[in-house]
C-alpha positions in Angstrom: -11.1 43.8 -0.8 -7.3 43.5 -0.6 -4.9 43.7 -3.3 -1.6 41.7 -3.3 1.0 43.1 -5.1 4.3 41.7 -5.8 7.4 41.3 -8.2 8.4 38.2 -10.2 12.3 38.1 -10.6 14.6 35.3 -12.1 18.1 33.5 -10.4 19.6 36.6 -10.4 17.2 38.6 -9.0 16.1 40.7 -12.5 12.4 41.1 -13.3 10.7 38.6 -15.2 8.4 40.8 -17.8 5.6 38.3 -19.5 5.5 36.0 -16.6 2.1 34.0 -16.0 0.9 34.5 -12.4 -1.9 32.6 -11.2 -3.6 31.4 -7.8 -2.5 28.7 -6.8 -5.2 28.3 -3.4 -6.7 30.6 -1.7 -9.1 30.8 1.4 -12.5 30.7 -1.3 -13.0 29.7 -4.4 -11.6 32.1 -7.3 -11.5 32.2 -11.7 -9.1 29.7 -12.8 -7.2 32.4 -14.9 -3.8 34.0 -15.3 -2.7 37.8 -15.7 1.0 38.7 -17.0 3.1 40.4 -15.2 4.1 44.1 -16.6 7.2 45.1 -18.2 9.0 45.6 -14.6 8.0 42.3 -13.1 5.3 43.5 -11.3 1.5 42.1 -10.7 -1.5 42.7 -8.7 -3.7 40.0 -7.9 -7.1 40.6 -5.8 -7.6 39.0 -2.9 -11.7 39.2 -1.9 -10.9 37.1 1.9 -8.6 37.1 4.4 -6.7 34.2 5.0 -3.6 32.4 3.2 -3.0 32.8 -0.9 -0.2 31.2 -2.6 0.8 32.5 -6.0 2.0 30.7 -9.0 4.1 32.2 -11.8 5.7 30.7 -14.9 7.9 31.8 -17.6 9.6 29.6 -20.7 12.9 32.0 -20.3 13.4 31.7 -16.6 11.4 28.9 -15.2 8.3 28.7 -12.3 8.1 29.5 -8.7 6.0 30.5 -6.0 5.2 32.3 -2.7 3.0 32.5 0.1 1.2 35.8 1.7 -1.3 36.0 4.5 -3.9 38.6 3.7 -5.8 39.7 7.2 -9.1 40.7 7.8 -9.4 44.8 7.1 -6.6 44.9 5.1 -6.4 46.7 1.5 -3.4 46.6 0.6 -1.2 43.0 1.7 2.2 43.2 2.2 4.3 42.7 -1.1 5.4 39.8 -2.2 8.4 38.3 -4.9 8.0 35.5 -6.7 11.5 34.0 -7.4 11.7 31.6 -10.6 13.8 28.7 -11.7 14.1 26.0 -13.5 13.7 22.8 -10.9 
């Protein structure tokens, strides 16, 4: 199983401690639950299939956002990924 790792930073590019992240869709079904991210902005989110995730994230001090990652087949570690949040 791959892991995707990634960062969650505000407007200016800081890290967003306490932010929600979530799965947005993914290539099979997963728990509808959401894990903070740490003190440094950072997450890891498993990812049990290859194919395409997209990653939520949401904070009351610096808004939502969300990005895209393609997890292939073999792979156990994805690429990292920020996830940049504003208010829209």
């Amino acid at each position: 199983m791959a892991v995707i790792k990634g960062l969650v930073v505000d407007g200016a590019g800081q890290p967003v401690a306490g932010a929600a992240i979530y799965v947005i869709s993914a290539p099979v079904p997963l728990p509808d639950i959401a894990q903070l991210s740490g003190l440094d902005g950072s997450f890891a989110v498993a990812a049990p299939a290859p194919g395409t995730y997209v990653l939520g994230a949401r904070s009351d001090e610096s808004g939502s956002g969300q990005s895209t990652i393609a997890v292939r087949a073999g792979e156990e570690m994805a690429s990292e990924v920020t996830i940049r949040l504003s208010f829209q």
